[in-house]
N, C-alpha and C positions, 0 to 999 in steps of 0.2 A: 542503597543498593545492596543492603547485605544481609545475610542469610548463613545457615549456620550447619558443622560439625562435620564429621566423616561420610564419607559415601557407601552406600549400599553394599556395593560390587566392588572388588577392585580393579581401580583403573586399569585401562591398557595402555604398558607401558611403547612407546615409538623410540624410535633411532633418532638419536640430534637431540631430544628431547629429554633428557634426565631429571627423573620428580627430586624436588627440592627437598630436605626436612624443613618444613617452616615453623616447628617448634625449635629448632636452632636460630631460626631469623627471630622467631619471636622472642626468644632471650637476649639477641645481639641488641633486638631495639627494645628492652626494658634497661637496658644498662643506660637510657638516654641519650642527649646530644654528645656529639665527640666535637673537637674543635674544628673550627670550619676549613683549617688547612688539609684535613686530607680524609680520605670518602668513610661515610659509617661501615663496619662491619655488615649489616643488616642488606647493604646497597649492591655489596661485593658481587653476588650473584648476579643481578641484575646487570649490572657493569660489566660483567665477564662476558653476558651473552650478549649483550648491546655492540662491546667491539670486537665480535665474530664478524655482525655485521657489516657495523659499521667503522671499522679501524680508527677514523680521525675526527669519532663522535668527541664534542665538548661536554664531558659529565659534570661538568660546574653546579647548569642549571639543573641535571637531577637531584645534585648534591641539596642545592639551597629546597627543592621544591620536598624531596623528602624529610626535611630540618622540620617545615612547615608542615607535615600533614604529621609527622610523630610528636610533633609538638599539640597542634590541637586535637590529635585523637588520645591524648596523654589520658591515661586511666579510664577507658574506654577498653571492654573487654567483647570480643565474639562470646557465645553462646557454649561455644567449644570449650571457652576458658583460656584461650589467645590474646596476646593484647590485639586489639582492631587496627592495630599497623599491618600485621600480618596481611588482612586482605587484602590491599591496593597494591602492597608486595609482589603477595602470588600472581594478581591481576596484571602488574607492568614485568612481571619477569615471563609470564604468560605471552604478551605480546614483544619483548626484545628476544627470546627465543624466536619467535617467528618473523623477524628482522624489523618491525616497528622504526620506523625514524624519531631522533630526540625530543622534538615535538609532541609527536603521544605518547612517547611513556611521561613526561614532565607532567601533560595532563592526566593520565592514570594512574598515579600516586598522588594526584590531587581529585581524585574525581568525586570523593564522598567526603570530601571537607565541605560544601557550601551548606552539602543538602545536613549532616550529622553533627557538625561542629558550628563556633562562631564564625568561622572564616566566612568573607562575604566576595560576591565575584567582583568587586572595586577591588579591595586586596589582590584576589588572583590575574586581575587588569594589570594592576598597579606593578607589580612583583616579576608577571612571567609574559604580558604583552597579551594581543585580543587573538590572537589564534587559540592560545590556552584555554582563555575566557572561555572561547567560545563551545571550545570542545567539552570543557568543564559542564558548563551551564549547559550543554546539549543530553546530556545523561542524569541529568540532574533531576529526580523524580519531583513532580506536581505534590502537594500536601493535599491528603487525604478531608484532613479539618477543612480542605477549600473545594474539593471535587467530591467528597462522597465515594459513592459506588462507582463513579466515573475515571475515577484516579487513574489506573490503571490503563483504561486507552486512551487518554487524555496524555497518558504521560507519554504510551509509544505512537501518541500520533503525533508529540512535539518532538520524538525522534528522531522519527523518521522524517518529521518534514531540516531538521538540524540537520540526519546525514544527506539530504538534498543536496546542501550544499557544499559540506566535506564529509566523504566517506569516512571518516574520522572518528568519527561519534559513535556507528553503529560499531566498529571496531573492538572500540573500550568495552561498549555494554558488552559484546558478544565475550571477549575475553573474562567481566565479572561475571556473567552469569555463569560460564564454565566454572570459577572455581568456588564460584554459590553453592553449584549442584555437585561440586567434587565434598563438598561439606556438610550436605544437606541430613544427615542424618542423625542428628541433635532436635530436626524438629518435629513436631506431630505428626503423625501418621500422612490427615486429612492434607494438612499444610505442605507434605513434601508433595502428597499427589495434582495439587492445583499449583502448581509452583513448574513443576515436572508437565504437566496439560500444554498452558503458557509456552515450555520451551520448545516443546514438540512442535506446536501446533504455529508457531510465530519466530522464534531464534534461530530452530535449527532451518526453520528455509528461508532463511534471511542468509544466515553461514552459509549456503548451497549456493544462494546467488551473488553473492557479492566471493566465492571461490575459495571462501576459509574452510580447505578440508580436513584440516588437523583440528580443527574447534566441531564445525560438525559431528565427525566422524565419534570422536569422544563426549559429543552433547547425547549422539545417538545412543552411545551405549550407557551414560546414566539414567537416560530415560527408560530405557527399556526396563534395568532393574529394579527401575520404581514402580512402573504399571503395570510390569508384567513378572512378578518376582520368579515363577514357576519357570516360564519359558526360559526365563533368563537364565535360572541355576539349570534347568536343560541343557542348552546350549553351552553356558561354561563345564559342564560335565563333559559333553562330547567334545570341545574343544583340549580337554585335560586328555583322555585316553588317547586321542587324534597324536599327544607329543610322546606317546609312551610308545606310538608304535612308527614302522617305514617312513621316510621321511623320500616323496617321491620328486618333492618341488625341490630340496638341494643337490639331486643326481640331475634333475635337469639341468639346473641354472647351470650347474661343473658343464654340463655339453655345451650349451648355451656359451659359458663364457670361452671353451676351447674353441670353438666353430670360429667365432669372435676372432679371435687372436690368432687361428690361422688364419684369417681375410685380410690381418691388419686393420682392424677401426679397432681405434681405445676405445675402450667401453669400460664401465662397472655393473656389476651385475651380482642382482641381492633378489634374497627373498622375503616378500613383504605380504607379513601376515593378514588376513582379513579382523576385521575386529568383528566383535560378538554380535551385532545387527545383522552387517555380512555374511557371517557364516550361517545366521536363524534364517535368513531370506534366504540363501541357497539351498539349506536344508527342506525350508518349504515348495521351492521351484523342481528340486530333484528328486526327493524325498530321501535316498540313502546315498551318505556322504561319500566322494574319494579322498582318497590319501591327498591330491593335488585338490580339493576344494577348499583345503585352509589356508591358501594364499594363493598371492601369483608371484609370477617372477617381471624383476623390474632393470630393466636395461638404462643405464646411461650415456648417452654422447655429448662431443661436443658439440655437434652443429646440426642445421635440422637436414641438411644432406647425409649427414650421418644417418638420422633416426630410419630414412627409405634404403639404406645401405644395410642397415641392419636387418629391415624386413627381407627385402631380399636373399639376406643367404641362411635366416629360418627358414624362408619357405623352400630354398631351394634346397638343407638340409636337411631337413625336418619335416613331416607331412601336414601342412597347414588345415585347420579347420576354416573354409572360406566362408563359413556364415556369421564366423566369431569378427570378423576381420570390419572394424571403423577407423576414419581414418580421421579425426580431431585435429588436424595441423593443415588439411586444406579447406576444411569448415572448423573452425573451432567454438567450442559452445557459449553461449552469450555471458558465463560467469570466468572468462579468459583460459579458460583450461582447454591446454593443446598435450596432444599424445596419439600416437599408435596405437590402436590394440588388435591382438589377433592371437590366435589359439596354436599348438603347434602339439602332436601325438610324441609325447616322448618312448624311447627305445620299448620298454615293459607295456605300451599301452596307454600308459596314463597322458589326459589329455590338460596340459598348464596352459592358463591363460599368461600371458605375457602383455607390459604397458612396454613402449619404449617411445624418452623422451629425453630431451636434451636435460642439461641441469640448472639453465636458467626457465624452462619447462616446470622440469621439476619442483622449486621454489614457488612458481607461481601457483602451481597446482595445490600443494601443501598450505600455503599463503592468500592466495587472491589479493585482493587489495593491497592489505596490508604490506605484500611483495612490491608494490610501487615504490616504497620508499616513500619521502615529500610528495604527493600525487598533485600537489598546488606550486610550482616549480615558475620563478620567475617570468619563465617565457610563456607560463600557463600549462605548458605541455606535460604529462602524465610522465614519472621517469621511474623507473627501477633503481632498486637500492644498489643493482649488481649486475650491471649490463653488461652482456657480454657478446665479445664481436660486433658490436652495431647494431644489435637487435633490439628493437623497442620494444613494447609490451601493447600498442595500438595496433589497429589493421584493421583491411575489411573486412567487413560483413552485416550482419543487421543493422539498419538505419539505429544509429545514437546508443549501440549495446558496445563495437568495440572502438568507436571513434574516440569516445570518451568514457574510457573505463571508469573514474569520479565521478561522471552520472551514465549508468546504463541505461538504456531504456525502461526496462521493467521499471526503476524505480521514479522516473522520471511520469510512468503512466500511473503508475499508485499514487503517487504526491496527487496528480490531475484529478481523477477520482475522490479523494479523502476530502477535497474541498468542498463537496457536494454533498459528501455525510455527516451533516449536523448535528444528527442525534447520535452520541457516543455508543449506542448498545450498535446502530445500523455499523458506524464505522467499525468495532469491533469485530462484527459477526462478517461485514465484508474483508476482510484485512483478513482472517485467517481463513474464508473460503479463495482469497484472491492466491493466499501461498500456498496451500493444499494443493495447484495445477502442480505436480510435479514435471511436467512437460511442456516447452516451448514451440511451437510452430511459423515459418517466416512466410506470411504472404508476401505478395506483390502487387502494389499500386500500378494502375494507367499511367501515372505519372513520374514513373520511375522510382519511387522507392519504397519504401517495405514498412510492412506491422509486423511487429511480434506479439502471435496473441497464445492464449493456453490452449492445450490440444483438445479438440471437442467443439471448438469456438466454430460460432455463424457466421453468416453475412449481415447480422445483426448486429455482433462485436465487430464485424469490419468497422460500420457504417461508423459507429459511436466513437471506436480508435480512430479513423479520420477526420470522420468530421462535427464530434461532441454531441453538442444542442441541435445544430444544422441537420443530425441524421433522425431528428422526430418529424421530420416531411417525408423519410425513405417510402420507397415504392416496388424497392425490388433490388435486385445486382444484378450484374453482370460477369459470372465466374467461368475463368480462360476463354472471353469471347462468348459466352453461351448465357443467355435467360436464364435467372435461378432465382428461385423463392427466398426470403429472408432465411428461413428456416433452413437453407442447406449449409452443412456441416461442411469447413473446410478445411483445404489438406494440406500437409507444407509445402511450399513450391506454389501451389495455387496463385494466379492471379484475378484482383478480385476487384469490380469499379459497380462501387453502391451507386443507387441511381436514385435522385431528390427530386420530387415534387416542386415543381415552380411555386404551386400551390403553398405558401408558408403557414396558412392555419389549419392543416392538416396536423396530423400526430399519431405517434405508435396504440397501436392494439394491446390490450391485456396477452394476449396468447404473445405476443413479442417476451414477452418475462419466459415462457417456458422453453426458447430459444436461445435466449441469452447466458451466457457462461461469465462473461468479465464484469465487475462491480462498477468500473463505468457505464457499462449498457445496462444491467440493472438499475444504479440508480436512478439514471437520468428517468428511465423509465417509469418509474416509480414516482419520481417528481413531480413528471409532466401527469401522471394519471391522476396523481391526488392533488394536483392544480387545476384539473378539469374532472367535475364529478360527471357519471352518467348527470345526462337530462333528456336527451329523446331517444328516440331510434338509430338503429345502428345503422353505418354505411359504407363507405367503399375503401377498398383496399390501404392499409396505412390509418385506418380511423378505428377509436377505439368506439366498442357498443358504448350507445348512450350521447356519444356524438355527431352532428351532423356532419358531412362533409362540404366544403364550400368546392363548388368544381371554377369557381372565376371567383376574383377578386371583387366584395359588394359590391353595383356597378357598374362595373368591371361590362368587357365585350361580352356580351350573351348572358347577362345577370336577368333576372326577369325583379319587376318593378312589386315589393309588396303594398297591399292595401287594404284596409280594417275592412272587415266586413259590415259593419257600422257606419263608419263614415263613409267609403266607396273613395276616399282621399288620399297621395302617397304619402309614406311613413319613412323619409330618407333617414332618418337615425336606427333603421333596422339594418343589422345585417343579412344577408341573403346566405342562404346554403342549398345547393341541387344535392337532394338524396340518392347514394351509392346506389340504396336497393333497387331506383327503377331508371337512374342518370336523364329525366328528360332534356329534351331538348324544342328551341322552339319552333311553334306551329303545333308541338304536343299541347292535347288537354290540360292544364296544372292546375293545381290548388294548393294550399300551405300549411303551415301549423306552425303556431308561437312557441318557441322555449326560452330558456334560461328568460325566464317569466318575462317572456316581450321582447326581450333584446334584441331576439334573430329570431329571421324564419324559415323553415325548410318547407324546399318546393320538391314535389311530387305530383309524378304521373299520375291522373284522376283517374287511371284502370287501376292504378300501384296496390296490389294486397295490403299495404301499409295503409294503406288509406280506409280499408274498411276493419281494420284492427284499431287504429285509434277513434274512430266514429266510436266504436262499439265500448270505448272504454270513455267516451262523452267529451274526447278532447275537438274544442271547436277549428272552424276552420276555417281558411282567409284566405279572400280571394288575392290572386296575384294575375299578373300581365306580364308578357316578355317585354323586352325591353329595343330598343331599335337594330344592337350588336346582332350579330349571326352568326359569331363563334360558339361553340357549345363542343361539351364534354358526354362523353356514354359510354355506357357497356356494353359490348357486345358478344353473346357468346354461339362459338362456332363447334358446330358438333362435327365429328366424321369418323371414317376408317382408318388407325393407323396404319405410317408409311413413312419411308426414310425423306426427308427433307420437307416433311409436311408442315412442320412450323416456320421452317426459311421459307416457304414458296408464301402462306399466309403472311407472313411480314411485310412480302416482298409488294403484295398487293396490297396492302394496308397503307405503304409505303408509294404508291402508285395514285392512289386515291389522293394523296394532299392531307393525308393523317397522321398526325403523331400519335406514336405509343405511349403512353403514360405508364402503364403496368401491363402485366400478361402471366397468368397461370396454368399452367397444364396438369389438369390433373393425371395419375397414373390411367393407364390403360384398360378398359372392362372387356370382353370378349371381344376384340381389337377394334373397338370405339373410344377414339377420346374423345375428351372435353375442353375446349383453348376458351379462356375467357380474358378480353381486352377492354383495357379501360380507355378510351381515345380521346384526342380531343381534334376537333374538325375546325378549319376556320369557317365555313356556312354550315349550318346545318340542313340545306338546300340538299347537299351533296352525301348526306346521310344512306339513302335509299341508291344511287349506285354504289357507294360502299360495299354495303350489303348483297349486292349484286357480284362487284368483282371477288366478295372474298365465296362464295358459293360456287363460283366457275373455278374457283383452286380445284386441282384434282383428289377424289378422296373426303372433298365438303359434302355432306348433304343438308346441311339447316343453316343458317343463320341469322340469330333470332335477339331483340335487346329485352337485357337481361329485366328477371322479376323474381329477385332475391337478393339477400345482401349478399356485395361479391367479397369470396376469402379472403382476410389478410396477409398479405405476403410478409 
């Protein structure tokens, strides 16, 4: 886990948060073991900020578990020229600052014993019990000499599947890599920038979702001065002159906290700088800075009746900006982070964003997870390390994001996903496009309950977040009650009921990939395609080119019967497939053609343009017969004038005839003609030709006609 030397940029210093000297620690623990009656010098820090939190922490077992990691890391030096105690140090003082329970820091002072030292996890079993173990051996890198090129997602796919089961594990690492990258500037140029890539691109939205915004926020800004070293000293320039001059955000807060305190609600009230990312992206969003863009002002209460107490008599003193104004404490975001924000025009003009949030809020906000405390608690239940008032840290909202903050959903959908990417480069390359969604969206199931997919997401990622494998039969959705193509883009609040194919050896289209946004829908995607290569002509909606589609089960009611053209005898070991492009049915003319060299054969209308395109490329042909059923499957497509309820009234009579809808497309509008194409299935195909009849007397029909092309993939 380690890495090496000074940083870049310097840090940005926080409140609560005082940087250590750890070349003092690193001297306490070159002096060696002290007797075991009372704590190393080296520990003291640690200790101090462990019972902030936790007042009636037993520091026994950090005592004993630090003995052990200075012991085997004994003459083991960082790159820096530290002794390599120092990092597991900074790394568990790192996380009891941010109130850590005893458990992980025990494990964070042992975390790079299995993988650096002789220590083995039977020892750390043996010693410190299997929660330890386990958290140990969860961060515990994969060896190169056994993965290759692979190491590296190999390692964070055994991570993340470890923090599956305690948030615990991602904790630790996210804490070493901070103070990796707080040191990183001892190494190679190349080596800090792919190290620095890594964090951006995988740590720092892993910290965003699991709600560590003090590890974040500071991931951000060594990153920046690694890849971006110009912008970086930009921005720390402008932030330097910004303290030399007006200081507009401390006259507000002074109003802010008088308002306050004539109303009577305690509060505290601070002003809390942005860090250097912060201020680059405002600067980019605004272009020329205000005095009040280099922080905001941060209100504290006790209660969450407070934090609307407070909004209140900002806006009633103060001239509110109403577009600034979110309200995170009656929806709170899927990474546990509740707060007020809203904007407020101080006296001179200038306009301060203001947070206001209670202080067990606050914690969690600063924290995330790690603000649980033991998140694995006797009675199972998630608990804070500092509850306050009755207030838990659960609640609702998104299905499985705040019921059980130890597994949110997101990560609960990424573990589901990673199972299916075999090959390390796919899992790689999905894993940092799946964290790249900076944005979350909540649909809504038919069924009562909810997906949370990335903003941008189809009815393609619905299908696949409900229903995995099951949604390579999709056919279409159903979004807020209305007909919609896979391809439509949906929104939050949306509610959204994919619609499946009876048909089960149907399957997604290629163009399904250039809708798809989540690496479960891709993969799956991608699975199923390269499990099924082309092998004939393309067909009906939900089928990728190159596959036939079967519109009944081989067989099956309304199958038609193949047979060799050679022998004139049936072939029951063929599969049977009716082609998308012309969907006959029987009493139509048919004829067939072998693929996946014989196995099955696809039946087509003897008008079918398909049929004189494979003649013409010498593929032969075979006679077939319908079979006794009179169920049957078709297309039909209805031309007319657009008009309001032109597709309810079509449905209505589609519905009237004794037909089910399998799929349905509309396309957009041409000089106010559209085009409705239905894929049906009729129990006779008898009743075919008045079909065709009632949907024509719809008002606004003028044609309709079965189809003689392949119909689009929805």
């Amino acid at each position: 886990m380690s890495a090496e030397a000074t940083s870049p940029g310097a840090p940005i210093r926080r409140r609560g948060r005082p940087r250590i000297d750890l070349r003092r620690i690193g001297r306490a623990a070159l002096l060696g073991p002290v007797s075991r009656d009372r704590l190393p010098d080296a520990l003291a820090h640690v200790a101090e900020a462990h019972r902030a939190h936790h007042p009636d922490a037993d520091l026994a077992v950090l005592q004993r578990a630090y003995l052990l990691a200075e012991s085997s890391h004994r003459g083991q030096m960082r790159k820096s020229g530290e002794p390599y105690i120092t990092h597991p140090l900074a790394v568990t003082l790192i996380l009891a600052q941010l109130g850590a329970e005893t458990t992980t820091l025990t494990a964070s002072l042992l975390h790079d014993t299995v993988e650096d030292t002789e220590v083995t996890l039977d020892q750390v079993r043996e010693q410190f019990g299997e929660e330890v173990c386990y958290l140990v051996d969860g961060v515990t890198k994969l060896e190169k000499v056994d993965y290759g090129a692979a190491a590296e997602p190999e390692t964070f796919r055994k991570m993340l599947v470890a923090t599956g089961d305690d948030v615990r594990v991602m904790s630790i690492k996210l804490a070493d890599r901070l103070h990796n990258m707080r040191t990183l500037g001892v190494m190679r140029p190349e080596k800090q920038a792919r190290i620095a890539n890594v964090t951006r691109d995988v740590l720092i939205p892993l910290a965003e979702r699991l709600g560590v915004q003090a590890l974040k926020t500071e991931l951000e800004d060594l990153v920046f001065a690694i890849l971006h070293p110009e912008e970086y000293a930009r921005t720390s320039a402008v932030i330097a002159a910004a303290a030399d001059g007006p200081d507009p955000l401390t006259a507000i807060a002074g109003n802010v906290a008088s308002v306050l305190r004539e109303a009577g609600i305690p509060s505290e009230v601070l002003v809390r700088p942005r860090h250097f990312v912060s201020v680059h992206r405002v600067r980019i969003k605004r272009g020329e800075l205000r005095g009040s863009d280099f922080g905001r002002v941060l209100v504290l209460v006790g209660e969450d009746a407070d934090c609307y107490a407070v909004l209140g008599e900002l806006h009633t003193c103060f001239t509110p900006v109403i577009s600034e104004f979110k309200d995170f404490i009656a929806a709170p975001k899927f990474n546990l982070y509740e707060s007020l924000h809203t904007a407020v025009v101080g006296p001179d003009g200038e306009v301060a964003e203001v947070l206001i949030r209670t202080h067990r809020m606050h914690k969690v906000a600063e924290a995330g997870v790690i603000a649980l405390g033991n998140p694995y608690a006797a009675d199972g239940t998630a608990q804070t390390a500092e509850p306050a008032d009755g207030e838990g840290t659960d609640g609702e909202g998104t299905e499985g994001e705040r019921a059980d903050p130890t597994r949110p959903g997101w990560l609960s959908r990424l573990l589901q996903w990673q199972q299916s990417a075999s090959d390390p480069d796919t899992f790689w390359t999905s894993l940092r496009a799946d964290l790249a969604q900076d944005r979350e969206i909540t649909v809504f199931r038919t069924d009562g309950g909810t997906l949370g997919l990335p903003a941008g997401a189809s009815c393609v990622d619905a299908a696949y977040a409900q229903h995995a494998d099951a949604a390579h039969t999709c056919i279409g959705a159903r979004v807020n009650g209305r007909l919609a193509t896979l391809s439509t883009v949906l929104k939050d609040g949306d509610t959204v009921q994919p619609l499946l194919a009876e048909d089960a050896a149907s399957g997604p289209s290629p163009d399904w990939l250039d809708h798809a946004r989540t690496p479960a829908a891709r993969i799956a995607i991608t699975g199923w395609l390269e499990a099924h290569p082309q092998a004939a002509d393309s067909g009906q909606p939900g089928v990728p080119a190159g596959r036939e589609p079967q519109s009944a089960p081989p067989f099956g009611p309304g199958a038609p019967r193949a047979r060799t053209a050679s022998a004139v005898v049936e072939q029951p070991d063929a599969a049977v497939r009716l082609a998308g492009c012309c969907t006959p049915v029987p009493s139509d003319e048919v004829t067939g053609f072998t693929v996946r060299g014989g196995a099955a054969v696809t039946v087509h209308r003897l008008r079918c343009p398909a049929v004189a395109r494979m003649e013409a490329v010498g593929r032969a042909q075979v006679a077939v017969s319908w079979g006794d059923e009179q169920a049957c499957r078709v297309t039909l497509v209805a031309e007319s004038f657009g008009r309001p309820r032109l597709l309810a009234d079509l449905t209505e009579a589609i519905a009237g005839a004794d037909a089910a809808v399998i799929s349905a497309t509309v396309e957009p509008p041409s000089e106010q003609r559209v085009r409705h194409t239905y894929t049906l299935r009729l129990p006779d195909a008898a009743g075919l030709p008045a079909l065709m009849r009632a949907m024509r007397e719809v008002p606004g029909v003028y044609d309709v006609s079965r189809a003689q092309h392949p119909a689009g993939a929805l």
